[in-house]
Backbone bond lengths (Angstrom), bond angles and torsions (degrees), N, CA, C in turn:
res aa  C-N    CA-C-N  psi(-1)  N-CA   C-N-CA  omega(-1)  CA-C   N-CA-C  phi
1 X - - - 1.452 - - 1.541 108.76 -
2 X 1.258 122.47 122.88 1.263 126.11 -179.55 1.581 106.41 -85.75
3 X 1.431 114.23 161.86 1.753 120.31 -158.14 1.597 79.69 -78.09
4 X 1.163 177.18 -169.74 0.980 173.63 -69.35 1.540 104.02 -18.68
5 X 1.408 92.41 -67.27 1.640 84.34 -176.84 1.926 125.23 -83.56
6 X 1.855 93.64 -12.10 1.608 77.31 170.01 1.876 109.46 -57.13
7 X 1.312 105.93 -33.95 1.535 101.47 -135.22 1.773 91.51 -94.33
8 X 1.799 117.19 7.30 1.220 120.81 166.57 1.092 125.56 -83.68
9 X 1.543 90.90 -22.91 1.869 117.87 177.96 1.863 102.05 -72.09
10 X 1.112 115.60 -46.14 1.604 129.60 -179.48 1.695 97.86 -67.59
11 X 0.974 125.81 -45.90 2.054 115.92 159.96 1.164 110.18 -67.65
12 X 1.028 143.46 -41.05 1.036 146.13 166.52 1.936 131.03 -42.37
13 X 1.345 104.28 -36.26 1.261 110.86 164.45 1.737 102.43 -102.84
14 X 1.180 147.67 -24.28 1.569 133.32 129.71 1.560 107.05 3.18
15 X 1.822 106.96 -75.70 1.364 110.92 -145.64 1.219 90.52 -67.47
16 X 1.633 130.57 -41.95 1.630 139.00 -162.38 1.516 100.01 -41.33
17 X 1.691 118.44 -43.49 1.487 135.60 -144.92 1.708 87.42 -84.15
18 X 1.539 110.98 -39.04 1.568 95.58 -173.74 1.581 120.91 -65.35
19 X 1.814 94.29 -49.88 1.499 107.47 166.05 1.644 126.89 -13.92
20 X 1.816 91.46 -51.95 1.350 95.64 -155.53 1.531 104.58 -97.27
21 X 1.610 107.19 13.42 1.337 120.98 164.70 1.483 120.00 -105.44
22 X 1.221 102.32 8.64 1.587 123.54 174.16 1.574 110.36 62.74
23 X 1.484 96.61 48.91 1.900 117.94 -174.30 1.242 92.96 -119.62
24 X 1.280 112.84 157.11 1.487 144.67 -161.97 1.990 79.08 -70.22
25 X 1.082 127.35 139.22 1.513 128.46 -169.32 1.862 108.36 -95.20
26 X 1.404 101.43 69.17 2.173 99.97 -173.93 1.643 77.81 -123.54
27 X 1.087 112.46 127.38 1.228 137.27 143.16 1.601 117.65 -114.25
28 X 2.098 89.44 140.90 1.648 108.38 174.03 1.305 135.88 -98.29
29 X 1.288 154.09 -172.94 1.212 149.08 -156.50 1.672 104.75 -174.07
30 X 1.159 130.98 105.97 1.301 103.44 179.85 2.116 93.13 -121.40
31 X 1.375 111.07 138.98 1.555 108.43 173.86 1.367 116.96 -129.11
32 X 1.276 121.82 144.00 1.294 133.45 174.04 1.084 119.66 -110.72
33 X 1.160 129.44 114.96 1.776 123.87 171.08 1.533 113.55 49.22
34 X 1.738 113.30 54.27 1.158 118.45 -136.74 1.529 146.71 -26.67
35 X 1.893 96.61 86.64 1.398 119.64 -167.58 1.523 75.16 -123.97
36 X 1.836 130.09 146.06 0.948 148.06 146.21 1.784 111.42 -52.25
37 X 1.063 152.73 92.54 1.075 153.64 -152.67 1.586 101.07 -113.94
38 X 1.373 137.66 -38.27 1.565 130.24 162.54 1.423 81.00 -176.85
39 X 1.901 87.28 172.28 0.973 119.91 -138.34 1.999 108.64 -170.23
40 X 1.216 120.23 140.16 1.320 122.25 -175.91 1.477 105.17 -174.47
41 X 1.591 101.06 -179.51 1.613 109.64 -177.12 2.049 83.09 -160.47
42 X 1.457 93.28 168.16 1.317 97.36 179.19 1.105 157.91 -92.99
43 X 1.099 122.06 113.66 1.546 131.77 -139.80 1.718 116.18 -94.78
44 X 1.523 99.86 4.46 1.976 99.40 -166.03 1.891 102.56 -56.77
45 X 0.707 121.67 -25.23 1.833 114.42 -174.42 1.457 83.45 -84.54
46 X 1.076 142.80 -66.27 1.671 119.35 -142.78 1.675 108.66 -94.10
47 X 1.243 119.36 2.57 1.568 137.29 155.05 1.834 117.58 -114.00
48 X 1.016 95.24 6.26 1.845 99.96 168.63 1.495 102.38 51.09
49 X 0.931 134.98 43.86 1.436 139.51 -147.38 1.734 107.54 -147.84
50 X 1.023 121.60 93.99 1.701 113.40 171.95 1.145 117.18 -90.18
51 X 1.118 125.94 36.76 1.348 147.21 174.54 1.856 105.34 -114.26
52 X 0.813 101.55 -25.88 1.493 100.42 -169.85 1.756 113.73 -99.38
53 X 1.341 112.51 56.46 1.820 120.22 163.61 1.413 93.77 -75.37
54 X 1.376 88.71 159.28 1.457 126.31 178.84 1.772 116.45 -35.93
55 X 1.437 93.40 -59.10 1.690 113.03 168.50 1.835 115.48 -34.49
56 X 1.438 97.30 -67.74 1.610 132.60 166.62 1.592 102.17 -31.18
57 X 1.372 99.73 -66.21 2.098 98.82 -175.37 1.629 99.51 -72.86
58 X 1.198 145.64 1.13 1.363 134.10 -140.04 1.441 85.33 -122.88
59 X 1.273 120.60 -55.15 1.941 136.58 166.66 1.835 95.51 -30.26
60 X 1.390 72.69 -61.33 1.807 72.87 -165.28 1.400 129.56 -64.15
61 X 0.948 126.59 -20.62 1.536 134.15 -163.29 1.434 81.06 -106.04
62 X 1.396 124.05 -41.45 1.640 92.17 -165.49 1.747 101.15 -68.76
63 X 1.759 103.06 -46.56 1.553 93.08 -166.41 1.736 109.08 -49.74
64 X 0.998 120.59 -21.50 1.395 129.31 -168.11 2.098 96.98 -73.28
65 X 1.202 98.51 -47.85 1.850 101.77 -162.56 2.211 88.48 -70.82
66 X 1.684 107.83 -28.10 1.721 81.37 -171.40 1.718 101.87 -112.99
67 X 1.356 101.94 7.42 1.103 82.82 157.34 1.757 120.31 94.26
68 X 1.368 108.78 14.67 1.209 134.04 -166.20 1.700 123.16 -163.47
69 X 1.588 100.79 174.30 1.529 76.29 174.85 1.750 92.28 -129.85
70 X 0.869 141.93 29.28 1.494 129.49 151.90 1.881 113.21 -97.04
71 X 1.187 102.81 135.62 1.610 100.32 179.44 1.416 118.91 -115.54
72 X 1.716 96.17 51.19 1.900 86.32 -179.70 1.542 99.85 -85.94
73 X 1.294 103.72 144.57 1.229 131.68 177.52 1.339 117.09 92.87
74 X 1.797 110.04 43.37 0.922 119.56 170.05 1.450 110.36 -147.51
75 X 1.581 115.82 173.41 2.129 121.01 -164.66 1.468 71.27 -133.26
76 X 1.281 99.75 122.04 1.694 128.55 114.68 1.526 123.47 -34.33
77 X 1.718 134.47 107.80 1.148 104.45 167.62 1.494 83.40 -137.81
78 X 2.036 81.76 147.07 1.531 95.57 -155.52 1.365 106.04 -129.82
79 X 1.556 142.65 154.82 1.153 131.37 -158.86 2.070 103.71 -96.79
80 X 1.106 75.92 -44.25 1.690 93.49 163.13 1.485 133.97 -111.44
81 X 1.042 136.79 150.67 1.958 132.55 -161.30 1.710 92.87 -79.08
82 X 1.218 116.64 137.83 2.025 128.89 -164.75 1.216 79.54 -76.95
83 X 1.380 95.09 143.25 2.269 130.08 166.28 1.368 77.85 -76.03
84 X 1.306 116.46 151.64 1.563 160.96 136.83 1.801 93.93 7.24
85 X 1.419 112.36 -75.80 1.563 106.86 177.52 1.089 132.88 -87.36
86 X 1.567 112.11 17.44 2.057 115.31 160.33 1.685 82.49 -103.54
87 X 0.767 165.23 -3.22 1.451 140.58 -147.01 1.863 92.20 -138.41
88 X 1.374 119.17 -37.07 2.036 120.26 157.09 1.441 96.42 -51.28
89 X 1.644 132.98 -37.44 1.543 120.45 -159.70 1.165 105.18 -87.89
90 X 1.659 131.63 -37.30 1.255 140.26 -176.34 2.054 102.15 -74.48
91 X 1.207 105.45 -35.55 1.895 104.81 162.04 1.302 86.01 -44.53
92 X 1.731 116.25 -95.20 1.432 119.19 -147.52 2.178 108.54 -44.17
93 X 1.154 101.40 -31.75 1.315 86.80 -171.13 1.721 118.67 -65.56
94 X 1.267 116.72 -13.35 1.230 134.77 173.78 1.549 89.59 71.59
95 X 1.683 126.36 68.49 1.423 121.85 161.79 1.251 114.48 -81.63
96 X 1.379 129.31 147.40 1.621 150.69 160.33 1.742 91.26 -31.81
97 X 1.443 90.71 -100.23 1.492 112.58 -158.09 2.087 113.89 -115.72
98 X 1.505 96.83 122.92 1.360 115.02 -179.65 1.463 105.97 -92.72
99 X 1.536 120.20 118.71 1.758 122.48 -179.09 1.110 105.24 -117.38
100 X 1.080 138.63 94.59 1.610 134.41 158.42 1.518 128.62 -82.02
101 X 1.055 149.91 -179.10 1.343 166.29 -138.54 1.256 106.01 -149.56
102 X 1.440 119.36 -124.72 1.347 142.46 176.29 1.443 116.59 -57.61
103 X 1.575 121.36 121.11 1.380 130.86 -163.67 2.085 88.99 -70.83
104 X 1.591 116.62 162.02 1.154 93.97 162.73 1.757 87.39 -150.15
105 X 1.426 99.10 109.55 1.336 117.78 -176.48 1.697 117.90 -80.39
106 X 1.591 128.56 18.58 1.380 133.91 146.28 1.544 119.46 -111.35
107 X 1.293 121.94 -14.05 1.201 122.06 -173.41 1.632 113.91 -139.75
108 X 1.104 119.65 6.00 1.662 135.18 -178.87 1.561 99.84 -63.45
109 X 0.891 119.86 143.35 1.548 129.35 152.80 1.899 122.98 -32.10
110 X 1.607 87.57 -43.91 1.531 106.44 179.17 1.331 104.35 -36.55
111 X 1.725 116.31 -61.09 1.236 141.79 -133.62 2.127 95.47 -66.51
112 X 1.524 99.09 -23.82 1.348 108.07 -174.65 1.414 113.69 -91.41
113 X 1.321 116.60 -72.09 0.987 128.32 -154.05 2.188 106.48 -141.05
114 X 1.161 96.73 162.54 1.547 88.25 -171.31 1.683 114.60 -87.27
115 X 1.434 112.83 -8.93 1.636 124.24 -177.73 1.034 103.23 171.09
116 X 1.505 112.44 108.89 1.248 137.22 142.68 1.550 134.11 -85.37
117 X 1.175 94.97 17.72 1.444 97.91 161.66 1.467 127.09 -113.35
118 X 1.561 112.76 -175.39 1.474 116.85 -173.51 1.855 109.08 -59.17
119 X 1.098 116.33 128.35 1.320 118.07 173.31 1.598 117.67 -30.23
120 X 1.062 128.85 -58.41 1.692 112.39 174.03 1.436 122.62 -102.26
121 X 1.323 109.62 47.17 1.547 144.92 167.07 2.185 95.90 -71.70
122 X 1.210 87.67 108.94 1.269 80.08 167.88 1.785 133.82 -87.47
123 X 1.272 148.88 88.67 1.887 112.34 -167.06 1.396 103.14 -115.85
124 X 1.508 94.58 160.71 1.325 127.88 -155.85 1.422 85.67 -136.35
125 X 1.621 112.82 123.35 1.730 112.92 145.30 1.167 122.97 -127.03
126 X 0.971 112.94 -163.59 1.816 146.61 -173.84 1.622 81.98 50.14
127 X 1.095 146.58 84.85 1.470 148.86 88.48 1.752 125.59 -27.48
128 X 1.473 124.50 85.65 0.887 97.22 -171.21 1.400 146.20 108.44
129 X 1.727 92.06 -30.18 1.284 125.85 -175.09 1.349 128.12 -6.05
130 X 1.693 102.48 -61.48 1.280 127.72 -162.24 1.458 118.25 -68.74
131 X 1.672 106.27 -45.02 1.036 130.44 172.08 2.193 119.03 -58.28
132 X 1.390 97.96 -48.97 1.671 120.74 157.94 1.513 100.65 -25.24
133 X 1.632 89.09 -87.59 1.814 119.89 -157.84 1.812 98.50 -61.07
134 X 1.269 127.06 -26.87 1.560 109.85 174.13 1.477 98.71 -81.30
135 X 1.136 140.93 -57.44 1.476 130.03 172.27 1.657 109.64 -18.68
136 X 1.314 114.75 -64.12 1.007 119.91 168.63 1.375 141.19 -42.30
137 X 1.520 106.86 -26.85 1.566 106.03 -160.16 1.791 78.98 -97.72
138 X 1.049 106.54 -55.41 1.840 123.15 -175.91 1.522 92.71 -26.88
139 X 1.478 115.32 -78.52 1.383 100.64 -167.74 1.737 129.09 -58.29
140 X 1.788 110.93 -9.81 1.210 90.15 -174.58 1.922 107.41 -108.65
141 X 1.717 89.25 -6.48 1.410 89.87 165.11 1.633 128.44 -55.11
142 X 1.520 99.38 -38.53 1.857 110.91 -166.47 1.776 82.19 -86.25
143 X 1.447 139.35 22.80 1.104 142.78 -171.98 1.544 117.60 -101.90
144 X 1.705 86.67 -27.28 1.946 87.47 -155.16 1.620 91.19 -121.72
């Protein structure tokens, strides 16, 4: 297993935690010099807050665990690819490396613009993918 996918597997039970909070199921991962530094999944229904994705709590706890608010020399790993305003916050944070999973072709960043992040922001997707995108369908299937 390459560190990509342990630490997709570690968002991955994130998203499980939202699921089972009856949240859209994206869990985050954020690592530094591989130390887990924060970490979240998404909380907008049980904080009334659409500001608060997975990405959003993941910024925070890490800037909070080092103590700053730029995170170079650190990966994002994300269960789904960041909407337009987790992926403007991860620009401003000046992160290393962006890892996503599951492409999300209505609400992806893609859908806007081609990079919104900091210029030597690296991303990498479909980590996982498959595993992501059924989380996904599962929760909105038992949805409709």
């Amino acid at each position: 297993m390459t560190d990509d996918e342990k630490y997709m597997r570690m968002a991955l039970e994130e998203a499980r935690k939202a699921m089972e909070r009856d949240e859209v199921p994206i869990g985050a991962i954020i690592v530094c010099r591989g130390r887990v530094v924060g970490r979240g999944h998404n909380l907008t229904e049980t904080l009334t807050d659409v500001t608060a994705h997975a990405e959003m709590q993941a910024i925070t706890a890490a800037s909070e665990t080092l103590g700053g608010k730029y995170l170079t020399d650190c990966t994002l790993y994300v269960t789904v690819e960041p909407c337009l305003m987790c992926a403007g916050a991860l620009g401003w944070s000046q992160i290393t490396r962006v890892v996503y999973g599951a492409n999300d072709d209505k609400r992806g960043y893609h859908t806007h613009c081609l990079s919104p992040f900091h210029k030597r922001t690296e991303v990498t997707g479909g980590i996982l993918a498959d595993e992501c995108a059924a989380l996904m369908r599962d929760f909105f299937k038992n949805k409709r």
